[in-house]
N, C-alpha and C positions, 0 to 999 in steps of 0.2 A: 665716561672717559672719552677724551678726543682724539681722530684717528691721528696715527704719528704725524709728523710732518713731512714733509720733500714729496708728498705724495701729489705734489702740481695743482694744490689750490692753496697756499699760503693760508692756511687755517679756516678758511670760509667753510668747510664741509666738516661738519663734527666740530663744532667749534668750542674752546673752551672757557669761552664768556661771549657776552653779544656783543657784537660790532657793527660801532658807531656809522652810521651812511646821514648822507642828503637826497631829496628828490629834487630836483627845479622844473616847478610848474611855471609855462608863460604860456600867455594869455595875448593876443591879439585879435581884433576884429570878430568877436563871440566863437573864436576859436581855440583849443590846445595845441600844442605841441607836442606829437606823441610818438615813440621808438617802438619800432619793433626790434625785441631781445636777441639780440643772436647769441648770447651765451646763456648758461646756467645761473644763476635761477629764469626760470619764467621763460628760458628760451620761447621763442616764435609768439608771443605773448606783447600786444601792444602794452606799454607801461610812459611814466615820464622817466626823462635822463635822468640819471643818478647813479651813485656809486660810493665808495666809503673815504673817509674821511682821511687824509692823509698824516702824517707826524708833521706838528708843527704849523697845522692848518687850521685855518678857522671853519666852523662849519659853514657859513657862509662864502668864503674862499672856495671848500669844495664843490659847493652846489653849481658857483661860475665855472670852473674848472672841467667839472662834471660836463656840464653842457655844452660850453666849448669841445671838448674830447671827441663828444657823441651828435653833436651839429653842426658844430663849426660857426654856432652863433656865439655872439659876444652878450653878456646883461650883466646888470645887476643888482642886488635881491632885494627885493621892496620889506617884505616882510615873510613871517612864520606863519602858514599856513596850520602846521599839525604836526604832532611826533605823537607817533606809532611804531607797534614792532612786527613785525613780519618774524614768523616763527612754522617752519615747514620739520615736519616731523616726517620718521623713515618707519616703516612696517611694524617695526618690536617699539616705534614710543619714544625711541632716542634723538635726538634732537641733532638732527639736520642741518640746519638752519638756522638763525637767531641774528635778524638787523635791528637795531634801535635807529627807524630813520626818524629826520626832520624834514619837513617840505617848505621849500622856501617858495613862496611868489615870486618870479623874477622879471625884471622888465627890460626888453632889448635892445639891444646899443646897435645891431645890424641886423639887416634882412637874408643874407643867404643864407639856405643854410644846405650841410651836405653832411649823410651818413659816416659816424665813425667808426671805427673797430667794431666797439658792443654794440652799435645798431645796424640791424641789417635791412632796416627801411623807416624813413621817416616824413608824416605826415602833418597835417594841422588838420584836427576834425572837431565840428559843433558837436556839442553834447550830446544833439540825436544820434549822429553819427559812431558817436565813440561810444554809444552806449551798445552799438549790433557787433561792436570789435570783441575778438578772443584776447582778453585783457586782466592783467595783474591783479589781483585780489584785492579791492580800496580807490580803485582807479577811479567811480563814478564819484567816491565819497569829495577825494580831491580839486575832482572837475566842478562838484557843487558849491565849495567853501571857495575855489579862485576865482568863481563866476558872484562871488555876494548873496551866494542861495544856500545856505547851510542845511546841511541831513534831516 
């Protein structure tokens, strides 16, 4: 059963089906582009931008959208990395959590870029690097399939 609504997370927590998200992975100069989480899930948790899918969106609209929000960079999506579902469970077994995301490759139309709301720091790190980060659960998997090096 899902917790009532009005409770300040528009269905995200106790949810009562999975909801649709994007990642957008870019890729520059053998590097990511990575957020650290300032909200819920994954808070302080480096991950890629991403976010859920809006009414009327394409999932590929979102994933620009997404990244724009969260960088302030402009792209646009090359192709489909992976869909996965991220599914965080609470103590008794009852389900938390539940994204069906897509990860889109994206590639950049601008260089600046500046934290947004959900990010409360953002970096570009090589893989070595991003591998010593406190980071989202799939993050390497990601980093390896938009680098051409598959799992």
């Amino acid at each position: 059963m899902a917790a009532p609504p009005g409770n300040g997370d528009d269905g995200r927590v106790y949810p009562a089906h999975p909801l649709p998200g994007v990642v957008a992975v870019v890729v520059k100069a053998g590097a990511v582009l990575l957020a650290r989480r300032a909200k819920a899930p994954d808070q302080g948790l480096w991950g890629f931008p991403g976010g859920l899918i809006e009414l009327g969106e394409s999932a590929a609209e979102a994933a620009c959208r997404e990244l724009a929000e969260e960088t302030g960079l402009t792209a646009r999506t090359d192709r489909i990395l992976d869909v996965f579902d991220v599914i965080r469970r609470d103590e008794t077994g009852r389900v938390r959590y539940h994204y069906v995301l897509t990860a889109f490759l994206c590639r950049p139309l601008s260089d600046r870029i500046q934290a947004g709301d959900d990010a409360a720091e953002l970096g570009w790190f090589t893989p070595r690097e991003a591998a010593r980060l406190p980071a989202s659960a799939g993050l390497d998997r990601l980093i390896a399939l938009a680098m051409g090096d598959p799992p």
